[in-house]
VEXMI-201559 format. One record per atom (N, C-alpha, C, CB): residue number from 1; residue in one letter; atom name; x, z, y. Coordinates in pm, 1 decimal, always signed. Glycine has a CB too. Example, Ala and Ser with C-alpha at 12.3 -4.5 7.8 and 13.67 -1.06 7.14 Angstrom:
2
1  A  N  +1319.0  +780.0  -569.0
1  A  CA  +1230.0  +780.0  -450.0
1  A  C  +1320.0  +780.0  -330.0
1  A  CB  +1130.8  +904.6  -447.3
2  S  N  +1285.0  +708.0  -225.0
2  S  CA  +1367.0  +714.0  -106.0
2  S  C  +1290.0  +787.0  +3.0
2  S  CB  +1408.4  +572.5  -59.8
END
This chain:
67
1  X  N  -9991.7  +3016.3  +23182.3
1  X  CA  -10113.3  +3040.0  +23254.7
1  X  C  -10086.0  +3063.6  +23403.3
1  X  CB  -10186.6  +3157.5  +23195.0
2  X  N  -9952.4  +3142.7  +23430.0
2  X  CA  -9949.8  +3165.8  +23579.9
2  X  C  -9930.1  +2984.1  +23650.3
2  X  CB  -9790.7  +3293.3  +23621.5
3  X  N  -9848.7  +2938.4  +23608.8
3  X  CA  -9779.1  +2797.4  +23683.0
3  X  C  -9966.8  +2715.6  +23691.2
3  X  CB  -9609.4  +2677.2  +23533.2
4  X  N  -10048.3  +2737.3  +23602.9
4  X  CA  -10168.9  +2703.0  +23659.4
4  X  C  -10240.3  +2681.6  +23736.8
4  X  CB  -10207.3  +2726.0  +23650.4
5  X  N  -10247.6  +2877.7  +23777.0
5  X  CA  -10283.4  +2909.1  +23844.8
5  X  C  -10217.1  +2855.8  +24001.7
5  X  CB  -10289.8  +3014.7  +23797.5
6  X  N  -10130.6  +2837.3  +23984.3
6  X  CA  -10005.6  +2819.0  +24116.4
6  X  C  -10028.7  +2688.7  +24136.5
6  X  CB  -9823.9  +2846.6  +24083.1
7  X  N  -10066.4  +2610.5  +24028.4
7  X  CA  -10069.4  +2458.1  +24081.5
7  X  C  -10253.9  +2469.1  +24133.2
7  X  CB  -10020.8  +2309.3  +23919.6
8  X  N  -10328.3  +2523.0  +24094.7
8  X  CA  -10457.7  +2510.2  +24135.8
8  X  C  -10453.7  +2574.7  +24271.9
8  X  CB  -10559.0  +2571.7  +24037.1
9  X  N  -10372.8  +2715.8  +24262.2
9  X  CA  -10383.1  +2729.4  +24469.3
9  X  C  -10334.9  +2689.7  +24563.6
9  X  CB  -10359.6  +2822.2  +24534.5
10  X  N  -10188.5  +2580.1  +24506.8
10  X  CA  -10178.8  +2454.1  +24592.9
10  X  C  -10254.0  +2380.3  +24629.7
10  X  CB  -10122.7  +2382.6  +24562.5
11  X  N  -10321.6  +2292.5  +24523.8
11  X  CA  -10418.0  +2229.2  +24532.5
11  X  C  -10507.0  +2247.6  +24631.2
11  X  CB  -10461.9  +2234.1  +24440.9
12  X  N  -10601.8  +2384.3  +24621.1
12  X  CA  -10694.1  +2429.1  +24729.4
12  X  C  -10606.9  +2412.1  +24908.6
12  X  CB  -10736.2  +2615.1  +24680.5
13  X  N  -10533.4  +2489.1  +24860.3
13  X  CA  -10477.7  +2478.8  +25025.8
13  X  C  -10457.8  +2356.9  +25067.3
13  X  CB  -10341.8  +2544.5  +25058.9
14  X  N  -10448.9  +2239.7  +24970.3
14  X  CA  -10402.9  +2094.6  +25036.5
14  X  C  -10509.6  +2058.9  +25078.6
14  X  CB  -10340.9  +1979.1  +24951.5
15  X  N  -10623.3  +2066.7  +25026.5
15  X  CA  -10753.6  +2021.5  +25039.0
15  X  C  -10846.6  +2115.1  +25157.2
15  X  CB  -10815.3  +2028.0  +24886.7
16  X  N  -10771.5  +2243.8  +25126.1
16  X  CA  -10809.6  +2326.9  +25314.9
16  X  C  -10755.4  +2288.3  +25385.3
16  X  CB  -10783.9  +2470.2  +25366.3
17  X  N  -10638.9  +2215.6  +25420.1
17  X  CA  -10585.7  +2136.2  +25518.0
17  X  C  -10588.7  +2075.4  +25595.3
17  X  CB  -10555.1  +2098.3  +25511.5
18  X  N  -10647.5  +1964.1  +25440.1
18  X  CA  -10671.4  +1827.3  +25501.1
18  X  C  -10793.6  +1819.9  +25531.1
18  X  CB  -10640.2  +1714.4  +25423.1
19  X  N  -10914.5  +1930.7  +25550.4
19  X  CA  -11021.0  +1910.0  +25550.6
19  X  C  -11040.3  +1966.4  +25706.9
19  X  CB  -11089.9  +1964.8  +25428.8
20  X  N  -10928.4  +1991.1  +25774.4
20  X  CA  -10908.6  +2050.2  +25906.6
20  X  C  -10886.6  +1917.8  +25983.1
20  X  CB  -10780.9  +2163.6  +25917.6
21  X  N  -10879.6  +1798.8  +25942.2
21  X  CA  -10792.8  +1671.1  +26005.9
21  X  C  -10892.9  +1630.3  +26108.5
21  X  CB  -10750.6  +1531.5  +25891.4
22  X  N  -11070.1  +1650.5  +26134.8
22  X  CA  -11109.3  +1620.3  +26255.0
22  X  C  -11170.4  +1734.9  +26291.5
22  X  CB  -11185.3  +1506.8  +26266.6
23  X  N  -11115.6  +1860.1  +26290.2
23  X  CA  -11195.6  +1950.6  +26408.7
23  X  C  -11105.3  +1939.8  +26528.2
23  X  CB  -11219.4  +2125.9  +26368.8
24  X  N  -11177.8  +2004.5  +26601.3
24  X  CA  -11166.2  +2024.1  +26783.9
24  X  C  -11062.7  +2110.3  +26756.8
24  X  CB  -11310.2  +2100.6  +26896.2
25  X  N  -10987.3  +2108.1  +26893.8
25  X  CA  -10854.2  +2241.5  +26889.1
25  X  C  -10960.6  +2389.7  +26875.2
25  X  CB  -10727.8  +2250.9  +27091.4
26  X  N  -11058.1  +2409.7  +26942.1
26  X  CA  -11131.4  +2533.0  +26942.4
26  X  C  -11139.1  +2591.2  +26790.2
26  X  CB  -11278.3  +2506.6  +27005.5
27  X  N  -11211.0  +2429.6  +26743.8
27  X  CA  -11245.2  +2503.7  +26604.1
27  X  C  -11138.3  +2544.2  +26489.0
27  X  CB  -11339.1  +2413.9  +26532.8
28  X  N  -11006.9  +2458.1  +26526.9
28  X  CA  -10907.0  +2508.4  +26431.7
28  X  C  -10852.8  +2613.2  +26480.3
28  X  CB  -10807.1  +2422.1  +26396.4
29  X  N  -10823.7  +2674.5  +26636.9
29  X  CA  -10814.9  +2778.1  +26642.2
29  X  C  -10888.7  +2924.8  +26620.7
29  X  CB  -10787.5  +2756.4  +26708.7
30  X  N  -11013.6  +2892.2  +26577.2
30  X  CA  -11084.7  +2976.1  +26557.9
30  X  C  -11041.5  +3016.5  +26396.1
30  X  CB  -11223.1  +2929.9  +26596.6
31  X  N  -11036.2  +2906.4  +26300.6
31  X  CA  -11036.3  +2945.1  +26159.3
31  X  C  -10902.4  +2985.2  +26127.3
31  X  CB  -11083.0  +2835.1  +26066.1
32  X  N  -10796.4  +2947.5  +26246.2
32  X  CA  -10665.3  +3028.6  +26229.4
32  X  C  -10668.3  +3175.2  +26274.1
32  X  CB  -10553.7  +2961.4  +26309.2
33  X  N  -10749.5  +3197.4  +26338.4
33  X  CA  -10734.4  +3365.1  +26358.8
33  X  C  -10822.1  +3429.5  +26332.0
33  X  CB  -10712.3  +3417.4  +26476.2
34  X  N  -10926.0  +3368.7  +26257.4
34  X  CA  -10994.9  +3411.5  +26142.4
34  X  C  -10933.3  +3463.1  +25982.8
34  X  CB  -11072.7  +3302.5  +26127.2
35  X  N  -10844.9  +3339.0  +25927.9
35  X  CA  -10742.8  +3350.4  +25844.0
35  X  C  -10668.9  +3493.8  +25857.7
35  X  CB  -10653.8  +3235.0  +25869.3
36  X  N  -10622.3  +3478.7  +25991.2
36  X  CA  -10455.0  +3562.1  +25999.4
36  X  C  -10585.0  +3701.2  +26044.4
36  X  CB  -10274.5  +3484.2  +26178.5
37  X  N  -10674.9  +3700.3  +26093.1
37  X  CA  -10722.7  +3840.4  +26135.4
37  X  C  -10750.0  +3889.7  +26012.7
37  X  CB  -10847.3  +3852.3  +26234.4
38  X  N  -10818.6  +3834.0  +25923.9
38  X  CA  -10886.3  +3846.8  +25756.1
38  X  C  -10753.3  +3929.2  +25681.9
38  X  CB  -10921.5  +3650.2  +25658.6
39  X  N  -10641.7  +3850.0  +25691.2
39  X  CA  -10540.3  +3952.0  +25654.0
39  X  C  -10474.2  +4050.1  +25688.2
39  X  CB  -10476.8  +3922.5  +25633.2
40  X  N  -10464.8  +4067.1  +25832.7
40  X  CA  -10416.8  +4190.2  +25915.0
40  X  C  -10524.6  +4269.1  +25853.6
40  X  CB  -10413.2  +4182.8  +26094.3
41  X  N  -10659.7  +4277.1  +25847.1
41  X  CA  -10790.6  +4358.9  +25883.3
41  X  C  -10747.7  +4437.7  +25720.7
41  X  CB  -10982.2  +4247.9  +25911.3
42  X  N  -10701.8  +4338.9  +25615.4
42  X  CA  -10707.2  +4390.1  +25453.1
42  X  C  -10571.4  +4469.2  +25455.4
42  X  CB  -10708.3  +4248.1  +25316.5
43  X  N  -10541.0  +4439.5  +25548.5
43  X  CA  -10349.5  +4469.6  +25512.3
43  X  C  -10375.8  +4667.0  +25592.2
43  X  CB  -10170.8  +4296.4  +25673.4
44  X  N  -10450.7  +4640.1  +25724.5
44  X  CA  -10483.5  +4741.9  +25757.2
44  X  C  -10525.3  +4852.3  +25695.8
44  X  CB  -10537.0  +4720.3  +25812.7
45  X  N  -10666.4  +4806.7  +25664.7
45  X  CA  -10787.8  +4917.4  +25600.3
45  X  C  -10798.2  +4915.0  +25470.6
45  X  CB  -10935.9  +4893.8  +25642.4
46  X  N  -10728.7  +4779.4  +25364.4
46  X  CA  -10756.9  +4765.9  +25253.8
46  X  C  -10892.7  +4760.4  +25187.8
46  X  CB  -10697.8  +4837.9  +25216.9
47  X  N  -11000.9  +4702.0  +25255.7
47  X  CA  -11091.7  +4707.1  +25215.2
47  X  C  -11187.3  +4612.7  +25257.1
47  X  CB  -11112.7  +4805.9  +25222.3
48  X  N  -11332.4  +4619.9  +25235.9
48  X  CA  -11379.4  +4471.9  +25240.9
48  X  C  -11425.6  +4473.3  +25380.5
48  X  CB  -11501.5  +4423.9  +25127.9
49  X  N  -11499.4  +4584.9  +25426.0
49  X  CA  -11547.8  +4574.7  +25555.6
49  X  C  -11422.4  +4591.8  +25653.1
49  X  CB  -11661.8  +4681.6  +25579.2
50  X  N  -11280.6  +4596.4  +25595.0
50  X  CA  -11180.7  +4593.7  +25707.1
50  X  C  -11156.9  +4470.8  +25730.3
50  X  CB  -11056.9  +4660.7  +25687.0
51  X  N  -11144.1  +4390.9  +25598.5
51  X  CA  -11128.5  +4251.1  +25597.5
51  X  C  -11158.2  +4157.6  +25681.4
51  X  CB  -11172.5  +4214.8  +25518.9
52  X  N  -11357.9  +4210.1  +25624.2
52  X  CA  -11423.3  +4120.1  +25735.7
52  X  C  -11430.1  +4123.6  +25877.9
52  X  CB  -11533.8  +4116.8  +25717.2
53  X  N  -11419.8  +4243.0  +25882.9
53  X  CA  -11419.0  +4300.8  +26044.5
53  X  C  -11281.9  +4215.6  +26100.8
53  X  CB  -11393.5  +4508.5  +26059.2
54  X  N  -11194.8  +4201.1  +26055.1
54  X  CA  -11069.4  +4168.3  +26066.9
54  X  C  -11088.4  +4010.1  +26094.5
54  X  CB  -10982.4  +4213.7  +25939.4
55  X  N  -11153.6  +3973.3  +26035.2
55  X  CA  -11205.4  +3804.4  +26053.2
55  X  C  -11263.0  +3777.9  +26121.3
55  X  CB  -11267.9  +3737.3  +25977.9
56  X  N  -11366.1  +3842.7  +26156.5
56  X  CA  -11442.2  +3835.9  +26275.2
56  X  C  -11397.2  +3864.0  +26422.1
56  X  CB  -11534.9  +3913.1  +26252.6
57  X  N  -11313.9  +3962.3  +26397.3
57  X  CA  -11266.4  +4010.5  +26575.5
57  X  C  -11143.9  +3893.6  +26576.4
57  X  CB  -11183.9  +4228.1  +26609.4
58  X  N  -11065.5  +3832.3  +26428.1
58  X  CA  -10962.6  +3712.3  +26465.8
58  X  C  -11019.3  +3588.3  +26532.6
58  X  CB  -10892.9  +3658.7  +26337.1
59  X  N  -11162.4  +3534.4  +26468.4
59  X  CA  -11222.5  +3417.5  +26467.7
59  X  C  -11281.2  +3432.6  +26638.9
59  X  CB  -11341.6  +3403.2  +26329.4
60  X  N  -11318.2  +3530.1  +26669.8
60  X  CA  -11323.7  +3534.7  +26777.8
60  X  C  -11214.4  +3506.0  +26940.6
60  X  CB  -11363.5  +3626.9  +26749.0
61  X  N  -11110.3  +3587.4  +26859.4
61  X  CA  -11013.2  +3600.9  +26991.6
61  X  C  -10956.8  +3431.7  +26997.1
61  X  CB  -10857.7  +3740.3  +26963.5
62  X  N  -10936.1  +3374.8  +26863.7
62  X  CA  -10887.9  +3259.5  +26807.4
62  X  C  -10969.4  +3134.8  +26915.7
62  X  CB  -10930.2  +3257.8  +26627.1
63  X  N  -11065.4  +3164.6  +26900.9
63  X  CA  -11203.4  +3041.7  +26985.1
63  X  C  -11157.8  +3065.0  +27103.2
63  X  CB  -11402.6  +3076.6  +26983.0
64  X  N  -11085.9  +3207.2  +27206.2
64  X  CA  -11087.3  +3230.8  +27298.7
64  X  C  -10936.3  +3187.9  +27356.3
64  X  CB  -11138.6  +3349.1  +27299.7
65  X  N  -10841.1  +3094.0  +27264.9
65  X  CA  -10751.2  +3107.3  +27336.8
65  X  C  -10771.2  +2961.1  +27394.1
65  X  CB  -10623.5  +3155.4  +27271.6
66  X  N  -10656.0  +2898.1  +27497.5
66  X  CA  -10653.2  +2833.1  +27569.0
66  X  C  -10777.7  +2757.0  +27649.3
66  X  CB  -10583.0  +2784.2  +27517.9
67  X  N  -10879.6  +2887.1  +27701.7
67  X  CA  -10967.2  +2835.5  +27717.9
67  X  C  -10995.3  +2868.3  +27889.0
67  X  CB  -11056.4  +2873.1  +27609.4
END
C-alpha cells in the first residue's frame, strides 16, 4: 500500500510540473514561494492558519522578486 501511495505522489508532482510549462516567470515565481512559504509557515506554527499565512506572505514576496 505504501509504494502506491509513492507512485501516485510522483505522479501528481509530474503533472504539477508539467502544468507550470507556460506560465510567466512572475507566475511561477509566485507559486514557488507560495509552496516553500506554505511549508516554512507549517514547519513554524504547525498549524493551519500558520500554513496559510505562510503561503500567502511566500506567494507574495515570490511575485515580488525580480521585479
Amino acid at each position: 500500500m505504501k509504494n502506491i501511495a509513492k507512485v501516485l505522489t510522483l505522479l501528481f508532482i509530474a503533472g504539477s510540473v508539467a502544468a507550470c510549462g507556460n506560465m510567466s516567470r512572475t507566475q511561477k515565481n509566485t507559486a514557488i514561494g507560495a509552496a516553500i512559504g506554505g511549508v516554512a509557515g507549517n514547519v513554524i506554527g504547525n498549524s493551519t492558519g500558520a500554513t496559510l499565512g505562510g503561503a500567502a506572505l511566500g506567494g507574495l514576496i515570490g511575485s515580488q522578486v525580480n521585479k
